[in-house]
C-alpha positions as CSV (number, residue, x, y, z in Angstrom):
1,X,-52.6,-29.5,-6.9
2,X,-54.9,-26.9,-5.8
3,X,-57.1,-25.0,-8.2
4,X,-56.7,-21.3,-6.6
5,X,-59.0,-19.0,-8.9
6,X,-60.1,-16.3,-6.1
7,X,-58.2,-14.3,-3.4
8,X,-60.9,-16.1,-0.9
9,X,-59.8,-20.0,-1.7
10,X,-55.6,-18.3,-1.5
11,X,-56.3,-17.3,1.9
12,X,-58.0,-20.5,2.3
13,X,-54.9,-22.6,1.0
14,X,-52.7,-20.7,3.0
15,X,-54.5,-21.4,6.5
16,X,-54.3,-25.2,5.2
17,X,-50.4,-24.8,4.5
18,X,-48.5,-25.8,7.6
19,X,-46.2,-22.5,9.5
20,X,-43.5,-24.9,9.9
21,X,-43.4,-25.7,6.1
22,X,-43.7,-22.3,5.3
23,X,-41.0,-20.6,7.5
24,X,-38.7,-23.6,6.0
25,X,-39.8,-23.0,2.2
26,X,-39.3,-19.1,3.0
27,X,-36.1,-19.1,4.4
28,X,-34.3,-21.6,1.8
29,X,-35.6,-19.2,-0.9
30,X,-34.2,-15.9,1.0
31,X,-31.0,-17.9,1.3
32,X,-31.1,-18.3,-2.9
33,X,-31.6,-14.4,-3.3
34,X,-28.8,-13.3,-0.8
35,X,-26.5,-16.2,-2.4
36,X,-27.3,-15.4,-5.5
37,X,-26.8,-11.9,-5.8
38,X,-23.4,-12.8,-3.9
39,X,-22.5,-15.5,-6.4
40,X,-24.2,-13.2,-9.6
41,X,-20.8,-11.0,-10.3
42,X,-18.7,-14.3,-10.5
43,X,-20.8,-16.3,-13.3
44,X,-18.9,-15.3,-16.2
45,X,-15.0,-16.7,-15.4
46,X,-14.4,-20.5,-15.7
47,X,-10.9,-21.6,-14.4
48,X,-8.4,-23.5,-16.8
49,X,-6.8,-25.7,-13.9
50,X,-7.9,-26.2,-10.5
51,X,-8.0,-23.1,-8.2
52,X,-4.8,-24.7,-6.5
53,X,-1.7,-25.9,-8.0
54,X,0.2,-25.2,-4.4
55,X,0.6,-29.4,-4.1
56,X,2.4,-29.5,-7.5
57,X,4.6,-26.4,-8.1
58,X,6.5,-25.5,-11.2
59,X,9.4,-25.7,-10.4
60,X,11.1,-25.6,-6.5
61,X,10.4,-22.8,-4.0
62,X,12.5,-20.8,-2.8
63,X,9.7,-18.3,-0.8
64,X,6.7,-19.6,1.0
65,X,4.6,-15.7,1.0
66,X,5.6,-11.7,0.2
67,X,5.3,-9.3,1.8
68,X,4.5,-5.7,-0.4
69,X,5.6,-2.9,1.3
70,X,4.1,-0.2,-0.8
71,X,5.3,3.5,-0.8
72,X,2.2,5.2,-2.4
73,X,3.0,8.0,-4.3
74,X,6.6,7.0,-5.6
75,X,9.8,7.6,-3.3
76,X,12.3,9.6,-5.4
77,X,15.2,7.5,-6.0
78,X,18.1,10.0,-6.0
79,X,17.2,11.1,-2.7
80,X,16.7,7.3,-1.1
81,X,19.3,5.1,-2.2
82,X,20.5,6.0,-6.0
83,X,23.1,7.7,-5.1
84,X,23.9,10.3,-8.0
85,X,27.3,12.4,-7.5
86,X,27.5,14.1,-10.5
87,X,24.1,15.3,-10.0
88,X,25.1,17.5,-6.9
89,X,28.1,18.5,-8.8
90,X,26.0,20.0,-11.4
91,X,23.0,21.6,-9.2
92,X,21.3,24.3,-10.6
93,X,22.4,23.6,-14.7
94,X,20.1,23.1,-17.2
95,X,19.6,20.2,-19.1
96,X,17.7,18.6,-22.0
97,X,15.6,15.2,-20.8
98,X,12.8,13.5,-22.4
99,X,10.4,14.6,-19.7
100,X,7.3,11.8,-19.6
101,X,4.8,13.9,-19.4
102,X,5.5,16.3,-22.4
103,X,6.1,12.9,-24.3
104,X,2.8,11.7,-23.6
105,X,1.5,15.4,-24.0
106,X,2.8,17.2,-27.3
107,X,5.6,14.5,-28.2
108,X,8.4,17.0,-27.3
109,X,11.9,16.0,-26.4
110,X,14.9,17.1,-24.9
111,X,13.0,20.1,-23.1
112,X,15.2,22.1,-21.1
113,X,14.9,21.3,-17.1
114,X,17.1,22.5,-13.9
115,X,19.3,19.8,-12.1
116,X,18.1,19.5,-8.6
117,X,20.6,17.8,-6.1
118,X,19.6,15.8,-3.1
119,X,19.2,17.6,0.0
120,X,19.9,14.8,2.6
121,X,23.8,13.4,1.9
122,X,24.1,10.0,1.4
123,X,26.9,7.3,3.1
124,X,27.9,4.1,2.8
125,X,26.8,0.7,4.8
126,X,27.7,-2.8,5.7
127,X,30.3,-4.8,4.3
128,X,28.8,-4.4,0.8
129,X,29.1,-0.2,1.0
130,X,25.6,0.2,-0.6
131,X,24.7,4.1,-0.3
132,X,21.7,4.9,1.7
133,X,20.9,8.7,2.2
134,X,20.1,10.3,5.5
135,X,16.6,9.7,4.9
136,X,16.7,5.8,5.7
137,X,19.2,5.0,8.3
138,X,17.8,2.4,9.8
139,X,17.3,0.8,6.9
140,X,20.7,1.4,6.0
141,X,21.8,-0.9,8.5
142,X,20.6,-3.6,6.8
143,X,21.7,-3.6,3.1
144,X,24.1,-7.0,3.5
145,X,20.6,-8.3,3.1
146,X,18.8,-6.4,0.5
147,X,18.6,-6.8,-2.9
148,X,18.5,-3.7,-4.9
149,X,17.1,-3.1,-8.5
150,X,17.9,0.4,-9.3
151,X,17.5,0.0,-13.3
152,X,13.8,-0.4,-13.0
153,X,10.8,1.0,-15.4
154,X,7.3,0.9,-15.8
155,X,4.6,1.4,-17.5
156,X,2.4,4.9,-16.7
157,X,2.9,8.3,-16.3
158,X,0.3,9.4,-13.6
159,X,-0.6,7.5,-10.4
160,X,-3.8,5.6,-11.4
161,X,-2.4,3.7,-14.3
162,X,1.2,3.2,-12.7
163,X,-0.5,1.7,-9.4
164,X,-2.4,-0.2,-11.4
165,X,0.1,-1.4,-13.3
166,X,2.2,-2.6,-10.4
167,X,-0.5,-4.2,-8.8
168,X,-1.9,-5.3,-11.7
169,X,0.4,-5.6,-14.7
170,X,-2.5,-3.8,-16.9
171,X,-2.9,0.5,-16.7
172,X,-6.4,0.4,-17.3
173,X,-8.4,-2.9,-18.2
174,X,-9.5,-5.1,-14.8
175,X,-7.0,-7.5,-14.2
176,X,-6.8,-9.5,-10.9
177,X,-3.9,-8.5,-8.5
178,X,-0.7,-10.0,-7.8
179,X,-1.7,-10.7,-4.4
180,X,-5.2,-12.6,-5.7
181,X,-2.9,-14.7,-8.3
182,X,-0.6,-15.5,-5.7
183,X,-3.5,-16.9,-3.5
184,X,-5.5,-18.6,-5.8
185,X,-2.2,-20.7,-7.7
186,X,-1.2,-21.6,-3.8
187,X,-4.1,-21.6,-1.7
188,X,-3.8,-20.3,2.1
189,X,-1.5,-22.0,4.5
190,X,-4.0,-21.5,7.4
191,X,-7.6,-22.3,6.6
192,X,-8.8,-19.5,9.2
193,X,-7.0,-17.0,7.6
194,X,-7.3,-15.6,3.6
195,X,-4.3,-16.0,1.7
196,X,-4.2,-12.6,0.8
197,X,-4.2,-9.1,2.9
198,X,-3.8,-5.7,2.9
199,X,-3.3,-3.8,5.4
200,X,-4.6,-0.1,5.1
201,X,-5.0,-0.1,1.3
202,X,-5.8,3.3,0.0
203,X,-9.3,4.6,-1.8
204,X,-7.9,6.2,-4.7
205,X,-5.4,5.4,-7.8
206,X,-7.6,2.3,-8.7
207,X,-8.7,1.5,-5.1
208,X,-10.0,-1.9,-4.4
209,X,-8.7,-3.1,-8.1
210,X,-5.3,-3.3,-6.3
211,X,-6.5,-6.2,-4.6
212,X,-9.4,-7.1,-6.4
213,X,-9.9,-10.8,-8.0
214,X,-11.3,-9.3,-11.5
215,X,-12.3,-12.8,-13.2
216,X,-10.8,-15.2,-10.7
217,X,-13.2,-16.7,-8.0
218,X,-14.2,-14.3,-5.9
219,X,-12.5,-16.2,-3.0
220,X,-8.8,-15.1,-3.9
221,X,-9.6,-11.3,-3.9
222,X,-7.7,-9.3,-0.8
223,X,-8.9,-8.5,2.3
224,X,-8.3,-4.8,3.4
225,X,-7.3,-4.1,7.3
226,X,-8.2,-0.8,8.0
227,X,-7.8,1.7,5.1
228,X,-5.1,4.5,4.0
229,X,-4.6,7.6,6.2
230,X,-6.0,5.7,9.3
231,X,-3.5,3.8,12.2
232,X,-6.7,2.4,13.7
233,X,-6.5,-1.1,12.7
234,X,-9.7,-3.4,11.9
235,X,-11.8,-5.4,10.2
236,X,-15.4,-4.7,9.4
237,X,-18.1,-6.9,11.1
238,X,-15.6,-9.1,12.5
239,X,-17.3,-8.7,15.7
240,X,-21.1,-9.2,17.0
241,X,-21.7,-7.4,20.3
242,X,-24.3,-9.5,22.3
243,X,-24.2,-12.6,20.6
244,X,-22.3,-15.3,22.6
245,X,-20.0,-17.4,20.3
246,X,-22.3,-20.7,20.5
247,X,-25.1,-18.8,19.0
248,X,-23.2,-17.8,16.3
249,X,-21.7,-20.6,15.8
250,X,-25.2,-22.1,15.7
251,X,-26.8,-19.3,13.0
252,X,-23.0,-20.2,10.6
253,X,-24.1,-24.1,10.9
254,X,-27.8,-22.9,9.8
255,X,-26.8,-20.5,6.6
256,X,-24.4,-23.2,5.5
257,X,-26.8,-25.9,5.8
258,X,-29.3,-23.4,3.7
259,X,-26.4,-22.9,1.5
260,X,-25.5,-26.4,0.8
261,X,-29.2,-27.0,0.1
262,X,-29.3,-24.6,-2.2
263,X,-26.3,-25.3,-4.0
264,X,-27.6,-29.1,-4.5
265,X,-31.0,-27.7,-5.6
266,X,-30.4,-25.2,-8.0
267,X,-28.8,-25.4,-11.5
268,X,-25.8,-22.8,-10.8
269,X,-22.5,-23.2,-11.8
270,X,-20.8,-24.7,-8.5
271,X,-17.5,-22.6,-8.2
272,X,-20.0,-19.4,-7.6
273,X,-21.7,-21.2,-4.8
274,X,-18.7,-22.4,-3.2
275,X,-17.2,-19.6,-3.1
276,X,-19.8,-17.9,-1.3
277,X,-20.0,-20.8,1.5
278,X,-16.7,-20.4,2.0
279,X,-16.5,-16.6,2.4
280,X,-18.7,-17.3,5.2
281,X,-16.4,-20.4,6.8
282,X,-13.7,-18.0,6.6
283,X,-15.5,-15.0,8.2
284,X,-16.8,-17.4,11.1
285,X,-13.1,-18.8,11.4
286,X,-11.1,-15.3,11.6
287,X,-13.9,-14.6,14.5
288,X,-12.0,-16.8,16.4
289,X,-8.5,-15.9,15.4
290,X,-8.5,-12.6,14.0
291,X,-8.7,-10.8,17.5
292,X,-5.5,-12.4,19.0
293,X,-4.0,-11.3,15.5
294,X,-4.3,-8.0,16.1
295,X,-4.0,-7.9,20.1
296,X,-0.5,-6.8,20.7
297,X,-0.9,-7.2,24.3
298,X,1.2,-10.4,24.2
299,X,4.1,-8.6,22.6
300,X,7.4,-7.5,24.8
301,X,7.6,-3.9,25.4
302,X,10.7,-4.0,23.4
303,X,8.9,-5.7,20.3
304,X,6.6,-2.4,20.6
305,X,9.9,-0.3,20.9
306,X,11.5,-1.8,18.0
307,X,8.8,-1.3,16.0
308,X,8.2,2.8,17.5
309,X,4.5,1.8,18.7
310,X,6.0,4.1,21.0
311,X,6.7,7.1,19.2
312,X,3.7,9.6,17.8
313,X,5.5,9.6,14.5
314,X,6.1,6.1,13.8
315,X,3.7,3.9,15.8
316,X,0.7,4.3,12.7
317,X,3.3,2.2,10.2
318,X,4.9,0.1,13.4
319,X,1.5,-0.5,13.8
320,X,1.0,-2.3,10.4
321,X,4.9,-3.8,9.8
322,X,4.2,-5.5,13.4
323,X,0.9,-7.0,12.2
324,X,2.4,-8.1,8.9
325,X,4.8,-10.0,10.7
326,X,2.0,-11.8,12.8
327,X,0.0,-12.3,9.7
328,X,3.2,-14.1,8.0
329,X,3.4,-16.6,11.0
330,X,0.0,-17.3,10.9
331,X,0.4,-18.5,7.2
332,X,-0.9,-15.7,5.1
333,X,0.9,-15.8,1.3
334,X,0.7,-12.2,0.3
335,X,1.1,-9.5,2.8
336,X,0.7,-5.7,1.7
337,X,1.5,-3.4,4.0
338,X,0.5,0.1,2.8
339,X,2.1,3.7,3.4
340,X,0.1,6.2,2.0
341,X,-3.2,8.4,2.3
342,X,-6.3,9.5,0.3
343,X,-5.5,12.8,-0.4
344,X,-5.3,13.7,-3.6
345,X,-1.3,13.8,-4.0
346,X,-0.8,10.7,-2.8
347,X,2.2,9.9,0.3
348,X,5.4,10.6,-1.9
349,X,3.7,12.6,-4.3
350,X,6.0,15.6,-3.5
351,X,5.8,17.8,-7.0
352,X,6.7,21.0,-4.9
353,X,7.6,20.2,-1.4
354,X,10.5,17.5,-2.2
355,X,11.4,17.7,1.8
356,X,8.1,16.5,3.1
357,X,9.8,13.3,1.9
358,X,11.4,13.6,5.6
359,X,8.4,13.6,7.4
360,X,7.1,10.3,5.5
361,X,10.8,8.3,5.6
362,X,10.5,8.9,9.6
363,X,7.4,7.6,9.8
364,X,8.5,4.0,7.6
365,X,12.6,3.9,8.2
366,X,12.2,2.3,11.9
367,X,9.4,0.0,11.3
368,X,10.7,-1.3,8.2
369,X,14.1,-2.2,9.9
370,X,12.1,-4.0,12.9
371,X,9.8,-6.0,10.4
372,X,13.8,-7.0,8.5
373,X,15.0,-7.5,12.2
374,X,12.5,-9.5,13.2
375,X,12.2,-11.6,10.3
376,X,15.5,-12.3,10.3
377,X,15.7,-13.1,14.0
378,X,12.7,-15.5,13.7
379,X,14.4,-17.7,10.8
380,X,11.3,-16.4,8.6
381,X,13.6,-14.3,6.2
382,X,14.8,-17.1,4.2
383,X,11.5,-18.4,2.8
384,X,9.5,-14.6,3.2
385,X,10.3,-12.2,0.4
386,X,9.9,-8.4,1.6
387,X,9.4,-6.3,-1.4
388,X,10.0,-2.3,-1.3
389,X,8.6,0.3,-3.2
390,X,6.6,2.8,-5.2
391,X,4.8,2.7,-8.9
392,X,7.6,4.9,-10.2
393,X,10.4,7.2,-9.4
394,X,10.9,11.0,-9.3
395,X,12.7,13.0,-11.7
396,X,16.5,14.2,-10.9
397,X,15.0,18.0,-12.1
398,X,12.8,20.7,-10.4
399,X,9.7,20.4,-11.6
400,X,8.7,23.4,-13.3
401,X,11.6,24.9,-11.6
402,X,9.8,24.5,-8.3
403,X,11.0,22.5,-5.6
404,X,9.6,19.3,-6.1
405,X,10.0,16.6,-8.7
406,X,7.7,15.5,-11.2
407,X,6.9,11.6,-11.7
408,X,9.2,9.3,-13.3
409,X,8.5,5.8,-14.8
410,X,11.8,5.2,-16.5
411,X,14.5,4.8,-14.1
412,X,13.8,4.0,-10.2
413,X,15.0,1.9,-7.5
414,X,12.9,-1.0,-5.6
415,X,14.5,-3.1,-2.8
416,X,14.4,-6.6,-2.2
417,X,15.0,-9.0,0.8
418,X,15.2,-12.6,1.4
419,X,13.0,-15.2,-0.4
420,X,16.6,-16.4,-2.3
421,X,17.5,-13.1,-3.5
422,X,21.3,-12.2,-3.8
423,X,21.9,-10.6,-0.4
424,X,23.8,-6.9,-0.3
425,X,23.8,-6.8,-4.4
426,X,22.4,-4.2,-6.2
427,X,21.7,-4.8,-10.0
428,X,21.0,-2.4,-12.7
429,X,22.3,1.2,-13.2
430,X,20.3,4.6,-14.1
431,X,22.3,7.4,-16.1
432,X,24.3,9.9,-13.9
433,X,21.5,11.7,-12.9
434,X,19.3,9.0,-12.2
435,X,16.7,9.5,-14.7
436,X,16.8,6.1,-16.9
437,X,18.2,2.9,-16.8
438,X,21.4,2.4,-18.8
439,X,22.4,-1.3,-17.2
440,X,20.2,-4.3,-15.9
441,X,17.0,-2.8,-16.7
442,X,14.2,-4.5,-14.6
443,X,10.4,-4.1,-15.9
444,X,7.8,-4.4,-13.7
445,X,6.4,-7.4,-15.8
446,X,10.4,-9.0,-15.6
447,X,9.8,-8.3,-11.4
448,X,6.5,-9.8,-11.4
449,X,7.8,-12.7,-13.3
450,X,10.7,-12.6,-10.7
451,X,8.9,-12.6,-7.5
452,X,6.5,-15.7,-8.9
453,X,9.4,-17.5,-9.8
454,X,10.7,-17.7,-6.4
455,X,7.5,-18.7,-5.3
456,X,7.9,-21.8,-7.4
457,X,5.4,-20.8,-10.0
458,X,6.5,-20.2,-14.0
459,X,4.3,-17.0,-15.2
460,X,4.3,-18.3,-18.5
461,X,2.0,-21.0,-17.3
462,X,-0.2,-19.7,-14.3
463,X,-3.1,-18.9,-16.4
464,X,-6.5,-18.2,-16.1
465,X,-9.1,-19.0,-19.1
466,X,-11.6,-15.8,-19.5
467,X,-13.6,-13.9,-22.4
468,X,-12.3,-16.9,-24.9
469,X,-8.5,-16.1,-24.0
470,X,-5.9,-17.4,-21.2
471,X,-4.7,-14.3,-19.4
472,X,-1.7,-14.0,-17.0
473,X,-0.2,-11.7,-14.8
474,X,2.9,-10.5,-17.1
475,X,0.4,-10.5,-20.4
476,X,2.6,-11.4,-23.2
477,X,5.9,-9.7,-21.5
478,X,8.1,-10.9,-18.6
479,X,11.0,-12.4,-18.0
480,X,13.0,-13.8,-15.1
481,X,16.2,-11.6,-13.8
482,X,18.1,-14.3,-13.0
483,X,21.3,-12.4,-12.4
484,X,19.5,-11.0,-9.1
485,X,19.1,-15.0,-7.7
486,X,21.1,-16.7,-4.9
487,X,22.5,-19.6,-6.2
């Protein structure tokens, strides 16, 4: 070893020290920093069983992947497909409710509030007769093959915890998303692709938390296409103008190989380091495949019809149901497709304009039926689940005698289809005026416990060890509504 006591005998070591070596030295130690302050916000989760169980499920499957359609800002159920009689017959009254917000205010209940009826009419479809108002027909048409909950509740009052809490099952402490605990107990179907997407997630109401990883492996959080109040579709970076695709495939083969050194070299904790090389396998793979993806060059014009790509009003959504469906053949498990924008009353959020709610049900009705159409057509129904909507409902009263509705957590309708769900059944019932569930009430831990079920996964026992505790998706809650299962 060299005895370096002055600057002048440094610079004298230096000129002995070969460029070659040090360029090499350099660079592996640059790799360390970048893939260390990558792997850094990972080092603190340990997983209790391997990051896939997909090779030895629970129990049978009846779903390979979901598909979220989320209605940001909650779709009022008496206006969509609750269909309340009693509350038209009484229009205008005044009634006692336990409004949520004054309970979570001042504890006040039964304040007075004024019935509000719907102002679209509703009719009934299909050989089951399931009313759909005005505001969805095209959906409407397709009821023999949906599922309804219309008992359901939640947890949250205002949009940030709510959204969370549907996402998340937790209104305020970091838990990963459905979508990442789908992907890491199953694993991706197509190693170019991640198993878990969403497609023009929205900034606000918890943001990237609805598809973040929290304490699993940084690997299974979501990737975002494009963001919320945007139809341009894309994915950052995924693109190098002027670099042909040998020389990037030569630079990938180089940062891995720096990678791998360093993972061999250094005393880290594996799973960090992995995880990192493999976000960048995956980013190099989706170069190749991700364009195609999202070309829909190669679809018939009446694909794009179906789906309104071309109609101003319903081509931004068509946009994303069509790509959903292309994601789901390519082997993606959790698909969320999201309606919604970052203003500050969020989509469905209509507290004093209740029919703005037919400007945003124009923009979804046609693409949703084309994605349920095209599913169907495709023989991807049966083993897809398509999930519908919101993190809560609206209230059946003017809100402040306005004409809007306020939020309402306690009694609200989601749809689904496929995946081994009872076909043109609805389950559960909300009081006449569709304010709370009476019948079959449905808690968003029950339909999280639900939707993993079908996917062959018990949520009792997909677990995650963290902090000195096994967490889960349903917490301590959840069970499974059988009642809503195809035999």
């Amino acid at each position: 070893m060299h005895d370096i006591s002055s600057p002048s005998e440094l610079t004298k070591s230096l000129v002995r020290l070969h460029r070659r070596t040090l360029l090499q030295g350099t660079a592996c130690g640059f790799g360390a920093l970048a893939a260390g302050a990558l792997a850094q916000g990972q080092a603190f989760a340990r997983p209790s069983h391997p990051a896939s169980i997909g090779a030895s499920l629970h129990h049978p499957a009846r779903a390979k992947r979901i598909i979220f359609l989320f209605m940001q800002g909650g779709v009022s159920q008496v206006d969509s497909f609750d269909y309340k009689p009693e509350l038209g017959k009484r229009d205008g009254q005044s009634m006692p409710f336990d409004d949520a917000r004054t309970l979570a205010k001042s504890g006040r209940r039964g304040t007075p509030q004024r019935l509000m009826k719907s102002p679209w009419r509703f009719s009934q479809y299909g050989d089951s007769g399931r009313w759909v108002s005005e505001l969805f027909p095209c959906v409407g048409k397709h009821v023999d093959d949906l599922c309804f909950l219309h008992g359901m509740h939640t947890n949250g009052v205002a949009h940030g915890p709510a959204t969370l809490f549907l996402h998340c099952g937790s209104t305020n402490f970091v838990r990963p998303s459905i979508g990442s605990w789908l992907y890491y107990a199953l694993g991706a179907e197509n190693d170019s692709l991640p198993g878990f997407v969403t497609i023009g997630p929205p900034r606000g109401n918890g943001g990237a938390r609805n598809y973040g990883n929290a304490f699993l492996p940084a690997r299974f959080q979501g990737m975002p296409i494009g963001s919320a109040g945007r139809d341009a579709l894309e994915i950052s970076c995924i693109e190098r103008a002027g670099v042909s695709q040998h020389q990037q495939a030569s630079q990938v083969q180089l940062i891995q190989r720096l990678n791998q050194q360093q993972l061999e070299q250094h005393a880290v904790h594996h799973d960090e380091w992995e995880a990192v090389i493999q976000s960048y396998e995956t980013a190099w793979r989706m170069q190749q495949i991700a364009p195609e993806l999202m070309d829909f060059s190669s679809e018939s014009a009446q694909t794009q019809a179906m789906y309104g790509l071309d109609r101003a009003e319903t081509q931004g959504y068509g946009r994303k149901c069509l790509l959903a469906r292309r994601l789901c053949e390519a082997g993606v498990r959790f698909i969320q497709v999201n309606y919604g924008d970052n203003s500050a009353n969020p989509a469905w959020d209509q507290h004093s304009n209740l029919p703005k709610h037919a400007e945003h049900a124009l923009a979804v009705d046609q693409p949703i039926s084309a994605l349920l159409t095209d599913l169907k057509a495709r023989g991807l129904l049966d083993d897809t689940i398509v999930w519908w909507g919101g993190e809560f409902g609206r209230t059946p009263y003017a809100q402040s005698n306005g004409t809007g509705r306020d939020h309402n957590p306690r009694g609200f309708t989601v749809w689904l289809a496929g995946g081994g769900f009872k076909p043109g059944y609805a389950h559960g019932e909300t009081d006449p005026f569709g304010f709370t569930g009476v019948r079959g009430k449905v808690h968003m831990h029950d339909l999280h416990a639900t939707l993993l079920h079908q996917l062959g996964l018990d949520h009792q026992r997909l677990t995650y060890s963290h902090a000195g505790r096994d967490f889960r998706l349903t917490d301590v809650y959840g069970r499974v509504i059988k009642e809503v299962l195809a035999s």
